[in-house]
N, C-alpha and C positions, 0 to 999 in steps of 0.2 A: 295510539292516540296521536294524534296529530300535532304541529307546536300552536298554530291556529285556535283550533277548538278547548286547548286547553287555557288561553289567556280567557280574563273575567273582564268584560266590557264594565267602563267605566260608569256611576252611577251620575245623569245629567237629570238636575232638578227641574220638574217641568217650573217656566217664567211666566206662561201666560198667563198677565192677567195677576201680576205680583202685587198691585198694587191696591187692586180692592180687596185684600185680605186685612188689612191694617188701618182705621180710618187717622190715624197719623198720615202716613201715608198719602191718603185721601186728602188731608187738609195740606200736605207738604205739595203738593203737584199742584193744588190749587191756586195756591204763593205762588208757584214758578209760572203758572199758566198767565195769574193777570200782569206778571213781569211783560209778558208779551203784547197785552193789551196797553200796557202803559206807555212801550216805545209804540205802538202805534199814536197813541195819541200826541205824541212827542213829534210822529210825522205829521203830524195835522198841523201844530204849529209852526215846523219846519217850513210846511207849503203856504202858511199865513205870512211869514217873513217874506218869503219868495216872492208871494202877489206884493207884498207892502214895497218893495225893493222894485218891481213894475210900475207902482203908480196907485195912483188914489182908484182910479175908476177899476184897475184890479182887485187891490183890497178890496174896494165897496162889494164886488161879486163874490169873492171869499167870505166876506160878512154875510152876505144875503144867501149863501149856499149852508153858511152855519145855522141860520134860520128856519131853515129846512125841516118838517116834521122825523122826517127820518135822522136827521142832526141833531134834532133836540132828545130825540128817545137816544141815538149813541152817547150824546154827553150824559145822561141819566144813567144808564147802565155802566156807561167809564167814568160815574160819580161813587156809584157802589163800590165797586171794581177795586178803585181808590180806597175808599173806606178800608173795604176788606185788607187792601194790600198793607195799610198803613196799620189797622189793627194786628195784624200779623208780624208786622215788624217788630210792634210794641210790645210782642208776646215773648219775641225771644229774647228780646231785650237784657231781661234777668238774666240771662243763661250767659249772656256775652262779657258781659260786665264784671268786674272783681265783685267780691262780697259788702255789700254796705248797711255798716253797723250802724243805728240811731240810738243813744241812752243805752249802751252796752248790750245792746240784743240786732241782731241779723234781722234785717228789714224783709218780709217775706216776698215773694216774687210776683202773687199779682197783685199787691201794695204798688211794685215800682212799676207793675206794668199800666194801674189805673193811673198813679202818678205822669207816668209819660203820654199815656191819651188824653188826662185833662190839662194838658200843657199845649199839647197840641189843637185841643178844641180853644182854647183858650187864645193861643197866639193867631188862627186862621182868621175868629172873631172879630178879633183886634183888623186884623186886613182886611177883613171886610167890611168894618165897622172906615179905617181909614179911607177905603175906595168910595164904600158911599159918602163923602165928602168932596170929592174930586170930581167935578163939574166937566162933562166933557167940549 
């Protein structure tokens, strides 16, 4: 026998496709996915500064491209997007956090996770509640 033939080839787990076995998983790639959509959105502003830095009559074209029916469905869908990313945050929230006790008992974890959504519905309100105030 040969030295060759008698080594045991190592055992290499098949990957593909690791991800839809688990919908953890599923929901963790999802997090990382609208990461991506959000810097884009972040470029959008970016290039809103940029026109605003050009001049009124460039801004005004950056405004009226926002306008745009296909503009108005991106910000809708990078509205969800949003949501999703933010409720996601809020999920893990518990998990990051030291343990916190109320009245001697362990406050349970989607308690502090509804807690931090309606803080955050809460303060958005508040700004938009302030904005619609602010006469342009």
């Amino acid at each position: 026998m040969s030295a060759q033939s008698g080594k045991r080839r190592p055992y290499l787990r098949p990957i593909s496709g690791w991800w839809k076995r688990d919908p953890y998983f599923i929901r963790y790639l999802a997090m990382e996915a609208t990461s991506i959509l959000i810097a884009l959105y972040a470029l959008i502003l970016l290039f809103g500064l940029l026109r605003l830095s050009q001049g009124e009559a460039a801004y005004n074209g950056w405004l009226e491209t926002l306008q745009s029916p296909l503009s108005v469905g991106l910000h809708v869908l990078l509205l969800l997007v949003f949501g999703y990313h933010s409720y996601s945050w809020f999920k893990i929230m518990p998990k990051t956090l030291p343990a916190i006790h109320w009245r001697g008992a362990k406050v349970p974890q989607p308690v502090i996770t509804r807690i931090g959504v309606a803080a955050a519905v809460v303060l958005n309100l508040l700004v938009i509640a302030g904005l619609a105030g602010v006469q342009p």
